[in-house]
C-alpha positions as CSV (number, residue, x, y, z in Angstrom):
1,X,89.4,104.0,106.8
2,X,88.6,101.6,103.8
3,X,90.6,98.2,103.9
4,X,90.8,95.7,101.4
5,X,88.4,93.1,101.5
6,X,90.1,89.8,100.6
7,X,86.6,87.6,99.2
8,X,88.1,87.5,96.0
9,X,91.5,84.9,97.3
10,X,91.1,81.6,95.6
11,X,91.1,79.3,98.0
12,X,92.8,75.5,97.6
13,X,92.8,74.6,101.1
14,X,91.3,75.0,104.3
15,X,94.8,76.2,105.3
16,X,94.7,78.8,102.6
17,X,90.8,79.8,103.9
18,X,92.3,80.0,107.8
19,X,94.9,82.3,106.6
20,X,92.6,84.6,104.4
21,X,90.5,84.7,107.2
22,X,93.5,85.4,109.9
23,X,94.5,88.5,107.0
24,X,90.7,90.0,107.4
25,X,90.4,89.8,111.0
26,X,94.5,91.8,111.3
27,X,92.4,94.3,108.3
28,X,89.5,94.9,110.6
29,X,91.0,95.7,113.5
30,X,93.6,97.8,112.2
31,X,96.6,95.7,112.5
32,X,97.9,95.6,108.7
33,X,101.4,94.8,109.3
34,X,100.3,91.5,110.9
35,X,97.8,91.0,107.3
36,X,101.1,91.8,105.1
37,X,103.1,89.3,107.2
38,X,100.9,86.9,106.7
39,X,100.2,87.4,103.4
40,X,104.0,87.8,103.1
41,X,104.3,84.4,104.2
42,X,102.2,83.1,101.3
43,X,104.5,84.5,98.9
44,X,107.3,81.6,99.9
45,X,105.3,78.7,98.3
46,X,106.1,77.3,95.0
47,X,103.1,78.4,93.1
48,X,102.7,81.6,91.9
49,X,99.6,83.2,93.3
50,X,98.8,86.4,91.7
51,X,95.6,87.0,93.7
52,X,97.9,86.9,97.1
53,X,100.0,89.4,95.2
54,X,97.1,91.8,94.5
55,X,96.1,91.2,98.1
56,X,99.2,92.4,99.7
57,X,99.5,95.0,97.6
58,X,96.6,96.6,98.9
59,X,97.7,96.2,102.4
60,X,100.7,98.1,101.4
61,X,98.7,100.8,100.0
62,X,96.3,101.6,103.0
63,X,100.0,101.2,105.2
64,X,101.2,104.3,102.6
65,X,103.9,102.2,101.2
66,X,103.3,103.3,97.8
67,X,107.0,101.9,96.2
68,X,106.3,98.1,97.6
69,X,102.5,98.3,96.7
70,X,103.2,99.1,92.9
71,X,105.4,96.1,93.1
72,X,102.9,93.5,93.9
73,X,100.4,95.2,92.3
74,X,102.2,95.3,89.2
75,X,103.2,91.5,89.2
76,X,99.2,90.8,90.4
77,X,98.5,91.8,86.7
78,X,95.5,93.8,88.2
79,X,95.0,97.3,86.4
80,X,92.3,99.4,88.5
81,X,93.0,103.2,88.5
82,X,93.3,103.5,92.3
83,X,96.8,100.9,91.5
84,X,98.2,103.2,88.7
85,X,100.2,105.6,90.8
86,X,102.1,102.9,93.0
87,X,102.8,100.4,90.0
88,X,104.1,103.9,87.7
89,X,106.4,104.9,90.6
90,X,107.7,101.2,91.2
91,X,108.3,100.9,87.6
92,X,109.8,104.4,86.9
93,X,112.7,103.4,90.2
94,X,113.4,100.3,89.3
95,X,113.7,100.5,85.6
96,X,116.3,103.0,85.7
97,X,118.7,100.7,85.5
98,X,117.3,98.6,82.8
99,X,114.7,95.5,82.9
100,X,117.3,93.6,84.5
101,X,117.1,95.7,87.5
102,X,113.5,95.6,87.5
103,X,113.0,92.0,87.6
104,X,115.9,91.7,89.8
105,X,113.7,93.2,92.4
106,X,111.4,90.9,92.4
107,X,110.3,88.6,95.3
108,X,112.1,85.1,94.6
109,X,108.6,83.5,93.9
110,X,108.0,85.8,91.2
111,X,111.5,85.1,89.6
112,X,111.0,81.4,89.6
113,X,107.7,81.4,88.2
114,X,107.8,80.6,84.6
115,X,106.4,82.6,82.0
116,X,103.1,80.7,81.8
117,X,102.4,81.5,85.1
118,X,102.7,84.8,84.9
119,X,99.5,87.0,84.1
120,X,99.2,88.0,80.9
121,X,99.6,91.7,81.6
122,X,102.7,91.0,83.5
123,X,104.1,89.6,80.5
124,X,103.0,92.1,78.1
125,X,104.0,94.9,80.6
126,X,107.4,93.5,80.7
127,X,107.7,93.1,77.0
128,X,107.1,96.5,76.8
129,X,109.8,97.4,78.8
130,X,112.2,95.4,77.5
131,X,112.0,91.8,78.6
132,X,113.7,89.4,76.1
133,X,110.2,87.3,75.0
134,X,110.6,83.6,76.8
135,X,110.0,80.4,76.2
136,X,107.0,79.9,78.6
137,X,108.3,77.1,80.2
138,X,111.4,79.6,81.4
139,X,111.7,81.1,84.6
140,X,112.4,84.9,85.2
141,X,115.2,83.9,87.2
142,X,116.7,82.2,84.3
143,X,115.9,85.2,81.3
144,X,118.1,87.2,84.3
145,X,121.1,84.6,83.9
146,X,120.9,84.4,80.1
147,X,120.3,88.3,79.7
148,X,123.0,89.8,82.7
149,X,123.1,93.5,83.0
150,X,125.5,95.4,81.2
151,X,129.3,95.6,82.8
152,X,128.9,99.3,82.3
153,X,126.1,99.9,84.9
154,X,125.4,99.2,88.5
155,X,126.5,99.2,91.8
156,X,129.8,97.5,90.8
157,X,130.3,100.5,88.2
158,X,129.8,103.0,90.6
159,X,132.3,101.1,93.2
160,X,134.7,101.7,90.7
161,X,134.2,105.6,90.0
162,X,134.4,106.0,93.4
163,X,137.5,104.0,94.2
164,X,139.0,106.3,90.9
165,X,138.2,109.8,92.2
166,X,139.5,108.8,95.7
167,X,142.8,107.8,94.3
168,X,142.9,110.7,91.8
169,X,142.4,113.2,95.1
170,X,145.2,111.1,96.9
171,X,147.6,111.8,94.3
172,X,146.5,115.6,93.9
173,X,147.4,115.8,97.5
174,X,150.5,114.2,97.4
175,X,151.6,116.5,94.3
176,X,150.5,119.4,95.9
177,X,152.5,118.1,99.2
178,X,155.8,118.2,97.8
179,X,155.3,121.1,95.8
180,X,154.9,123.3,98.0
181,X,157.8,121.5,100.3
């Protein structure tokens, strides 16, 4: 089995070269839920670090997890062919319910970065699908409170159906009750 080698991390510390080198040593002895936890953990700092995205991404796709690869492979801004099915099947479930659900699934580090951050494919990417344009200065967190989804989608929405229909079967039962008493 192939794993991903990590050379290309940009390094700013020798904190940040103990970790990469704590992620290859997990990768080559087989232990790639200890690389994503680690790399996991880098996700939590302020700066938005695209090639730690990428990174994990690739851990995720040698651990099969397809769905959560295309997500930080999508937000890494990294277009290879061997990343095109994971980032089209995150994409395709979590745009379903509009752009707002899409970023809404984003890890909080990617929401906070502002758009200037952001690698230029990721922005064009989510112009394409729908993304108000920014101010570049403007978190995604923030485009998410200016833009909320739509009333008439969303789990809320389908709360609603649901408590409907069980009250419209209560009331059937009760008719059919006393009918037939």
């Amino acid at each position: 089995m192939r794993y991903p080698n990590l050379t290309g991390i940009v390094l700013g510390s020798d904190r940040d070269r103990d970790k990469v080198d704590r992620v290859e040593a997990a990768i080559a002895t087989g232990q790639l839920w200890r690389a994503k936890e680690i790399l996991s953990g880098r996700l939590g700092s302020a700066e938005f670090k695209p090639d730690v995205y990428e990174q994990l991404g690739r851990v995720l796709l040698q651990m099969g997890d397809d769905p959560q690869a295309g997500k930080f492979l999508f937000l890494s801004g990294v277009r290879r062919p061997e990343y095109a099915g994971a980032i089209d099947l995150f994409v395709r479930r979590h745009s379903r319910g509009g752009w707002q659900s899409l970023v809404g699934s984003f890890p909080a580090s990617a929401r906070a970065a502002s758009w200037a951050n952001l690698p230029p494919q990721v922005r064009d990417d989510l112009r394409a699908l729908g993304v108000p344009a920014r101010p570049a200065v403007e978190g995604l967190r923030r485009t998410l409170e200016k833009y909320p989804r739509s009333q008439a989608s969303g789990p809320g929405c389908t709360a609603v159906s649901v408590v409907a229909v069980a009250i419209g079967l209560l009331i059937a039962l009760i008719v059919v009750f006393f009918y037939d008493h």
